[in-house]
C-alpha positions as CSV (number, residue, x, y, z in Angstrom):
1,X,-6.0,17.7,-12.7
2,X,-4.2,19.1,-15.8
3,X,-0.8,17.2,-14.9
4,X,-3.1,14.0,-14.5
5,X,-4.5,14.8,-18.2
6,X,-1.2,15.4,-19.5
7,X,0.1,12.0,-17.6
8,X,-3.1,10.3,-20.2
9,X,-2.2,12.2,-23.1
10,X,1.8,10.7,-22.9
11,X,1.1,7.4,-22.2
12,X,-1.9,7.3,-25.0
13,X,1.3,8.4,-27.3
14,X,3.3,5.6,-25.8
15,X,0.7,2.9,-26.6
16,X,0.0,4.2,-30.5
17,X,3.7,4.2,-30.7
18,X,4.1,0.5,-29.1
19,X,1.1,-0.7,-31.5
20,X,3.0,0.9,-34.4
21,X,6.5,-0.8,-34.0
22,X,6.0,-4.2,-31.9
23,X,3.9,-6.0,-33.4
24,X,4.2,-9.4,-32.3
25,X,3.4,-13.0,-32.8
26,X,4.3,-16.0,-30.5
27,X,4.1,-19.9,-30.4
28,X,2.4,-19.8,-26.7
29,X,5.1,-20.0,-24.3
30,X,7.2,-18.3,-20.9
31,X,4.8,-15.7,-19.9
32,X,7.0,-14.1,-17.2
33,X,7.9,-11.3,-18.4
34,X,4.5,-10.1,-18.8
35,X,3.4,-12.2,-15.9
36,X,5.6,-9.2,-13.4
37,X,4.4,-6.1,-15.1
38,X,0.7,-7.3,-13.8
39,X,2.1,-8.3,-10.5
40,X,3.4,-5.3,-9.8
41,X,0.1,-3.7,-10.7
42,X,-1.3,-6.1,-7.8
43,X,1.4,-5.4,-6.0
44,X,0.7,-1.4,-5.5
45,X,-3.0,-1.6,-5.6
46,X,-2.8,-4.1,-2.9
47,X,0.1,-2.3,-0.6
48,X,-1.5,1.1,-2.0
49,X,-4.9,1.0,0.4
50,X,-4.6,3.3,3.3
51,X,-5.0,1.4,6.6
52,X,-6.8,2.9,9.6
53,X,-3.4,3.4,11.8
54,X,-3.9,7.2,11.8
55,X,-5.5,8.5,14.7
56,X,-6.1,11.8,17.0
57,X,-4.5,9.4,19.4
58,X,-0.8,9.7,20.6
59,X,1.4,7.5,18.8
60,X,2.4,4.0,21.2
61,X,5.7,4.0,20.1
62,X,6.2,7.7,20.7
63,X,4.8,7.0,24.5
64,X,7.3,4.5,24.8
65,X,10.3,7.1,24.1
66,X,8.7,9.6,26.9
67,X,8.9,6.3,29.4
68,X,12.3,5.8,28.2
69,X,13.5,9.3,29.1
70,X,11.9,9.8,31.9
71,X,13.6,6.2,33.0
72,X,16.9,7.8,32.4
73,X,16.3,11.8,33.5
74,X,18.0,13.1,37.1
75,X,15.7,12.8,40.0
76,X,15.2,16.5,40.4
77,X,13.1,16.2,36.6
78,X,11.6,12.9,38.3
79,X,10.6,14.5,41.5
80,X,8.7,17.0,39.8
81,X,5.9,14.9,38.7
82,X,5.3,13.4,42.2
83,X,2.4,15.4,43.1
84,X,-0.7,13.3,44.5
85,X,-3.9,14.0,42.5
86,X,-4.8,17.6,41.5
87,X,-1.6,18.8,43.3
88,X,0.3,17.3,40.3
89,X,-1.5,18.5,37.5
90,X,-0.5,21.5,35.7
91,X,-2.5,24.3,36.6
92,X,-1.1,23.7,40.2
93,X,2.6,22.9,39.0
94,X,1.9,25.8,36.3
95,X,1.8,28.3,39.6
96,X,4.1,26.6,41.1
97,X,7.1,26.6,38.6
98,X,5.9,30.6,37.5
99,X,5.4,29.1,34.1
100,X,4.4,32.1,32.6
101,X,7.4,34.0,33.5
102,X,10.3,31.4,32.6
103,X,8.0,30.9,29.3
104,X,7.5,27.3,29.5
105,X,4.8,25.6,27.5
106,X,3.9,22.4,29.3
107,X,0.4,22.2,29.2
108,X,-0.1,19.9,26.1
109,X,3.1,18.0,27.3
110,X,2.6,17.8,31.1
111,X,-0.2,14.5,31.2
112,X,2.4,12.4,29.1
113,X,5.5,13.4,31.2
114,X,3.4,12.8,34.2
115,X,1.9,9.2,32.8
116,X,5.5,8.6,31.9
117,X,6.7,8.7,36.0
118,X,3.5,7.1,36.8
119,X,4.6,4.2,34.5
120,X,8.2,4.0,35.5
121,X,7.0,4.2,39.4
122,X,4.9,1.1,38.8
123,X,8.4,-0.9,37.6
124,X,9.9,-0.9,40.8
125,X,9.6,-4.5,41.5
126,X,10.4,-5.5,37.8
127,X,14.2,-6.7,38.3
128,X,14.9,-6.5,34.4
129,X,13.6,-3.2,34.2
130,X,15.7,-2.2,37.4
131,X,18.7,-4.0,36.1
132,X,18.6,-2.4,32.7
133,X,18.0,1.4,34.3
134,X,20.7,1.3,37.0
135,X,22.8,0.1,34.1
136,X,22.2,3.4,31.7
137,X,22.1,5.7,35.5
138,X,25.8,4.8,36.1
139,X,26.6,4.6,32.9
140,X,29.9,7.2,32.2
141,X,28.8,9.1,29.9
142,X,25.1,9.6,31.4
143,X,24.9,13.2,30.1
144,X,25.6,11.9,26.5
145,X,23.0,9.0,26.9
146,X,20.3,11.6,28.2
147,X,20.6,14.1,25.5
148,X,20.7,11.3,22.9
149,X,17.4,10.2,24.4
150,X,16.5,13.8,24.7
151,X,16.4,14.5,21.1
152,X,15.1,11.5,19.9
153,X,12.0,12.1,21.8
154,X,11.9,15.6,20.4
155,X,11.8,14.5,17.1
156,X,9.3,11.7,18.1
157,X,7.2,14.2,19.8
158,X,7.3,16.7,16.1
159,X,6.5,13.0,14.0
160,X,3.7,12.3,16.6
161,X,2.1,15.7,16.3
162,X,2.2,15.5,12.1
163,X,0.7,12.0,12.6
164,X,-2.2,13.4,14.8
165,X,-3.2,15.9,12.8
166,X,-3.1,13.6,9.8
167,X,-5.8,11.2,11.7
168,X,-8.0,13.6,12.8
169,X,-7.9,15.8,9.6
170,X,-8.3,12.8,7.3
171,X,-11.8,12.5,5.2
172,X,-12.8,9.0,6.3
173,X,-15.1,9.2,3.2
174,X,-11.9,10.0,1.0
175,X,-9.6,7.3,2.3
176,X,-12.8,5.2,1.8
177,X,-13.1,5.9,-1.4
178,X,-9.6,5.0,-2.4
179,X,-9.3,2.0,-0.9
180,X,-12.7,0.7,-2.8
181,X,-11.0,1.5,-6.2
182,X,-7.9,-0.2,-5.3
183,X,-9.6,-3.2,-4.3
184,X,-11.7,-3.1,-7.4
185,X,-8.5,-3.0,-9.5
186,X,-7.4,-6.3,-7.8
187,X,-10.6,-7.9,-8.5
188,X,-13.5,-6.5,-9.6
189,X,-16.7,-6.7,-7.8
190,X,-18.0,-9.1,-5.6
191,X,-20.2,-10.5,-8.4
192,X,-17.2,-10.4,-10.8
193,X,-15.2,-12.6,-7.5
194,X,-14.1,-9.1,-5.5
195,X,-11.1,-9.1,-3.4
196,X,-11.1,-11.5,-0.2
197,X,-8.9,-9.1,2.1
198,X,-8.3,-12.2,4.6
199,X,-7.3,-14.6,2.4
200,X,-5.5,-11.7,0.3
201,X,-7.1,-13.2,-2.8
202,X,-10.2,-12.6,-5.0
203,X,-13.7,-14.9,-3.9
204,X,-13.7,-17.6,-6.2
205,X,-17.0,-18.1,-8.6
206,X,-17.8,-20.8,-10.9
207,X,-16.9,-18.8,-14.1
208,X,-13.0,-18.7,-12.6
209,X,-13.1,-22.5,-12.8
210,X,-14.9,-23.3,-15.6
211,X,-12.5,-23.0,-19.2
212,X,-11.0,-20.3,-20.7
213,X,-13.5,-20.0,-23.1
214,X,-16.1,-18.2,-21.1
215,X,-13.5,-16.3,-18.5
216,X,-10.5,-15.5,-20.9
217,X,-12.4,-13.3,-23.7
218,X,-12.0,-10.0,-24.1
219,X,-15.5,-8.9,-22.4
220,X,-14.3,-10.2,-19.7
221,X,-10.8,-8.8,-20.0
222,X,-9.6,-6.0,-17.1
223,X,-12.1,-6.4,-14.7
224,X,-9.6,-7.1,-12.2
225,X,-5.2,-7.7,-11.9
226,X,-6.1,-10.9,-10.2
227,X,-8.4,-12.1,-12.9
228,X,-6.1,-11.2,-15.7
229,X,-2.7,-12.7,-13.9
230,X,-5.1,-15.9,-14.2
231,X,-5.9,-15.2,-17.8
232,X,-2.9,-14.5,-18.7
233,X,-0.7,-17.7,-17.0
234,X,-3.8,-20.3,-17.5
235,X,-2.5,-23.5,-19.6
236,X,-3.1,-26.9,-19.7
237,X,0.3,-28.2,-21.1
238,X,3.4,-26.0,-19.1
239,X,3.8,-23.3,-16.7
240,X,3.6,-20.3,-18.7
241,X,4.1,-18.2,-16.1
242,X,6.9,-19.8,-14.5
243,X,5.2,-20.1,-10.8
244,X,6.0,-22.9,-8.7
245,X,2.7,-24.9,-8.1
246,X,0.7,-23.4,-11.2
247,X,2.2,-25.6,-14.1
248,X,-0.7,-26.8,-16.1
249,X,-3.6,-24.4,-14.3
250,X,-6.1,-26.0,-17.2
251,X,-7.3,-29.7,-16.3
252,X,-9.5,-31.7,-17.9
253,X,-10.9,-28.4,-19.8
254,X,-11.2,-26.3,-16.7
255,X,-8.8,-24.4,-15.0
256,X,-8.2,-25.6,-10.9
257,X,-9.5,-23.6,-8.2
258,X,-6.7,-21.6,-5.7
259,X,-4.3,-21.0,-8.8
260,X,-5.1,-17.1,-9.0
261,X,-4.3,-16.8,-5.2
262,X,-1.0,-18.8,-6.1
263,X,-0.2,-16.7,-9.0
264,X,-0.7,-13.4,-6.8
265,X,1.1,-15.2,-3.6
266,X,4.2,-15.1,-5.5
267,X,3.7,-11.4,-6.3
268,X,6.2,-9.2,-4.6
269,X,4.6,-7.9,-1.5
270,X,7.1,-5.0,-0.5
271,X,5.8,-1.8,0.8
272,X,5.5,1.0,-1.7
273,X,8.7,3.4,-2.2
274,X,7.1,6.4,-3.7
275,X,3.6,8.2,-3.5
276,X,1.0,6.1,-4.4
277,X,0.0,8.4,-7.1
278,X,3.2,8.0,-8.8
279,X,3.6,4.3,-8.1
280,X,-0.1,4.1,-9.6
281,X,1.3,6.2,-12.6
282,X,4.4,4.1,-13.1
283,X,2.2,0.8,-13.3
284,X,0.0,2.1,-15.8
285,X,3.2,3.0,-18.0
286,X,4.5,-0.5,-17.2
287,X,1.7,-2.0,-18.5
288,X,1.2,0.1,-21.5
289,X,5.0,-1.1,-22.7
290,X,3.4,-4.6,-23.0
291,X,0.8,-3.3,-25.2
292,X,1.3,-5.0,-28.8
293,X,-0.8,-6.4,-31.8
294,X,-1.1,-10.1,-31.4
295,X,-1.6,-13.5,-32.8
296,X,-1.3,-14.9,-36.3
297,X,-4.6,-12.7,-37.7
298,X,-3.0,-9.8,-35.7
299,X,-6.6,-9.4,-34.2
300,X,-5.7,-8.9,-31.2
301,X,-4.4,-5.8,-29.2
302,X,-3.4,-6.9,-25.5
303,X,-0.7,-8.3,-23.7
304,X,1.3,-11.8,-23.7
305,X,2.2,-14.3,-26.0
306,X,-0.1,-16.1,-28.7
307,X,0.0,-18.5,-31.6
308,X,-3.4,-18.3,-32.3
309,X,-6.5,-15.5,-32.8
310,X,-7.5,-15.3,-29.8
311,X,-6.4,-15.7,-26.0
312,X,-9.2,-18.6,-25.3
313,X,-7.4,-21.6,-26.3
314,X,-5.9,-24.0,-23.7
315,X,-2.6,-25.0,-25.0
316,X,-1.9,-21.8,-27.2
317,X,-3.0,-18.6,-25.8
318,X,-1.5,-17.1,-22.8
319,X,-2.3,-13.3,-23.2
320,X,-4.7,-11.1,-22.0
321,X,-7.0,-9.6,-24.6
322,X,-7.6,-5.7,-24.4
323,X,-8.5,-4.8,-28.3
324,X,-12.0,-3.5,-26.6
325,X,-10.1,-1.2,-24.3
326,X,-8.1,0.7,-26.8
327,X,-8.4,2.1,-30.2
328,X,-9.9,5.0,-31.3
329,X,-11.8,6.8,-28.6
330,X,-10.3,5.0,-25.9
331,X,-7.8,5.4,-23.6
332,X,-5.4,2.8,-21.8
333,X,-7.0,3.9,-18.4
334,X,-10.5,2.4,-19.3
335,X,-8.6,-1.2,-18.4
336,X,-10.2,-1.8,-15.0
337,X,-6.8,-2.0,-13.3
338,X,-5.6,1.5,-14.2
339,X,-9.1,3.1,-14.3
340,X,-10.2,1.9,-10.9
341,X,-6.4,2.9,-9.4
342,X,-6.3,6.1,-11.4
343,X,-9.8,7.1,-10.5
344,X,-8.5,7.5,-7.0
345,X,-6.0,9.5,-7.4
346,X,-7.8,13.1,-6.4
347,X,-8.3,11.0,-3.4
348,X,-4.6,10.4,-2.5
349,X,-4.1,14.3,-3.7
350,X,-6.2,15.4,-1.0
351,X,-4.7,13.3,1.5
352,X,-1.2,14.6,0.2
353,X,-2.4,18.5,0.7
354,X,-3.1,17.9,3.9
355,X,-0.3,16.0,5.3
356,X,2.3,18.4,3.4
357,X,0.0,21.4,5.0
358,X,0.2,19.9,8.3
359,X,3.6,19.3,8.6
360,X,4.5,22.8,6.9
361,X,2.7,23.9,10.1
362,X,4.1,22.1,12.4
């Protein structure tokens, strides 16, 4: 919790030093540049949520190893799991093999192995599947080929058992509570147009197609990445943002409906690199560089370009406006996107104590 304080404390030094030495006022024009700090904010709090792939259940993938070297072991490995019924399962084979004595610890291991045969018995009539084992039985170097195999199912096996006890260790109500705060930094809440996870956009109201008037002031500023991206590239005489399909978002004095799922479509969708607390941490410092004193009256404390006072206008303004969100007794993470990301982050710590305790015991 302190280093998270501390974290606050340097970037709320970053931002009084940014306001103090860029201040900055713009003709309305390319907003790019600030355009991909916000899309990578999207980009980790979309890519950040914690999908419900980790199970008590054995991994698929690592089953298909165990088929694999089973397919490949010599027949006197094969023959062992043969055994009809209970005559096959391990606390007859246990016996059988004096387990005890010659120290072998099968028991957890024995139903896969024996699943494995079972499923490599019932390929007999498959001709590819033939075709592809006779080739890597006679191949010359077999013993090479098996212990290759042999190891990688080893290691497959330790990654399966750290992935297990991830899933069934794993507070459903934590990971639940991260992956609401992530999807309230895209976009809010569903009165405020919360994130459509199937169309991978936020649901569109009336207030996100009306003019800029109403949707780009700074009340409504950072109550959601998606809704700011919009904010920020909405203009009704070029593409300030420099995203094919969204030149001239404004029309007629409104702004056209499916341009913030546009704006975020073109958003870089790679998987995240580092721990999504530190990816989390970097956006917010991202961000926080763009911080500067805008506009001609130098009213205005947010991020973009402007000619103007204010980021409302149509032809003018294309900035975000965060002068409510910072200042004295503020701090940069009251901005929805970082306040709704960062508040999650004894979340992800929890989840991160448990997976390094896990695999330290494993």
């Amino acid at each position: 919790m302190r280093k998270n304080q501390g974290l606050l404390v340097v970037i709320a030094q970053l931002i009084m030093a940014l306001l103090g030495k860029h201040l900055a006022e713009a003709a309305a024009k390319n907003s790019a540049g600030h355009y991909n700090v916000l899309c990578e904010a999207w980009r980790v709090a979309k890519e950040g949520q914690i999908k419900g792939d980790l199970t008590a259940d054995d991994n698929t993938d690592y089953l298909e190893i165990i088929k694999l070297n089973m397919s490949v072991a010599d027949v006197k490995w094969q023959t062992l799991f043969d055994g009809e019924g209970e005559e096959g399962e391990w606390p007859v084979m246990e016996k059988k093999l004096d387990a005890e004595s010659k120290k072998l610890e099968w028991a957890a291991h024995w139903p896969k192995w024996r699943a494995a045969k079972a499923a490599d018995k019932a390929m007999k009539d498959n001709e590819e599947y033939q075709k592809q084992k006779k080739r890597a039985q006679n191949h010359g170097d077999l013993h090479l080929v098996r212990h290759a195999i042999g190891l990688a199912a080893q290691e497959a096996m330790n990654l399966n058992n750290v992935l297990k006890a991830i899933g069934t260790d794993r507070d459903a109500e934590t990971v639940t509570k991260i992956n609401t705060a992530l999807k309230a930094a895209l976009c809010g809440n569903d009165a405020q147009g919360g994130y459509n996870e199937r169309k991978g956009a936020y649901k569109e109201t009336a207030t996100m197609t009306g003019g800029k008037s109403a949707f780009c002031t700074k009340a409504q500023a950072r109550k959601g990445i998606g809704h700011d991206i919009l904010r920020l590239c909405a203009d009704d005489s070029d593409g300030a943002c420099d995203v094919a399909g969204t030149a001239n978002i404004i029309s007629g004095g409104t702004m056209q409906a499916g341009k913030q799922k546009a704006l975020t479509d073109n958003c870089y969708d790679t998987k995240l690199s580092m721990a999504l607390d530190a990816e989390i941490a970097k956006v917010i410092a991202g961000v926080a560089a763009k911080l500067q004193v805008l506009g001609t009256g130098k009213q205005i404390v947010g991020i973009g370009l402007t000619s103007s006072t204010s980021c409302t206008a149509d032809s003018t303004d294309n900035c975000v406006d965060y002068t409510d969100k910072t200042g004295k007794g503020k701090r940069y993470t009251s901005v929805r996107m970082c306040s709704k990301a960062y508040g999650s982050s004894s979340g992800i710590r929890k989840i991160q104590e448990r997976t390094i305790k896990t695999e330290s015991n494993s």
